[in-house]
C-alpha positions, 0 to 999 in steps of 0.5 A, spaced: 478 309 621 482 304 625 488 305 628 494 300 627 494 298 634 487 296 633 488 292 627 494 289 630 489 286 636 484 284 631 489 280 627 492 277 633 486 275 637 484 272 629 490 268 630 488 266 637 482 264 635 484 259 629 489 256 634 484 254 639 480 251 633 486 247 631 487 244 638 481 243 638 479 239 632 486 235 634 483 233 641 477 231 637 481 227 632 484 224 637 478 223 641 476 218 635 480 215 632 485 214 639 491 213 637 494 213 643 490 208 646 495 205 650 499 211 653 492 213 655 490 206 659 496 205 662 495 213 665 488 211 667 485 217 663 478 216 659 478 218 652 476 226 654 481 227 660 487 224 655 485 229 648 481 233 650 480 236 656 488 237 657 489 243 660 487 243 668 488 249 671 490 249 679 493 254 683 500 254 684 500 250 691 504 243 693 497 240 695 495 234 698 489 230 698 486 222 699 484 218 694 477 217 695 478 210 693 484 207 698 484 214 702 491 213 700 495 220 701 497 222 693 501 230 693 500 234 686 504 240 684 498 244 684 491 245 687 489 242 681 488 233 683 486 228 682 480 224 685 482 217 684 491 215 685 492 212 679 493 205 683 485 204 684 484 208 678 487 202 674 484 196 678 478 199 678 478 201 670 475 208 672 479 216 669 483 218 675 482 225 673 473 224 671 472 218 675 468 215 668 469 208 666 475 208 662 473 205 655 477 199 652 
């Protein structure tokens, strides 16, 4: 027999799960249907980056690093950076975060 503890953590990863479902089906949506398409473009994110991807995990460190375009400087609040400053990434029409080519 189950124990209480044991079926309120079934119930709780349960409810974790279909969570993670949820946020997953919305950044498909999104993905799609794209209807932040301008926020998304003047962020020089690709539709995966902007919908999908959204959560980037960084160790908690101000870091800095050179664009790989300019080899101007940029600073992050964390190890988590981006390859291209969001300057090169505009003129270049290229994801700040991936580096693809930004769809229109």
């Amino acid at each position: 027999m189950w124990d209480t503890n044991k079926i309120e953590n079934a119930k709780q990863r349960r409810h974790r799960n279909k969570e993670r479902v949820n946020e997953i089906v919305a950044g498909l949506l999104g993905y799609y249907a794209d209807p932040n398409k301008k926020a998304r473009l003047a962020a020089a994110l690709c539709k995966y980056c902007f919908y999908v991807h959204t959560s980037r995990i960084g160790g908690a460190a101000i870091t800095t690093r050179k664009c790989d375009s300019c080899d101007g400087e940029m600073m992050f609040g964390s190890t988590c950076t981006d390859p291209l400053c969001l300057k090169c990434a505009l003129e270049l029409r290229h994801c700040k975060h991936c580096c693809q080519k930004l769809e229109a």
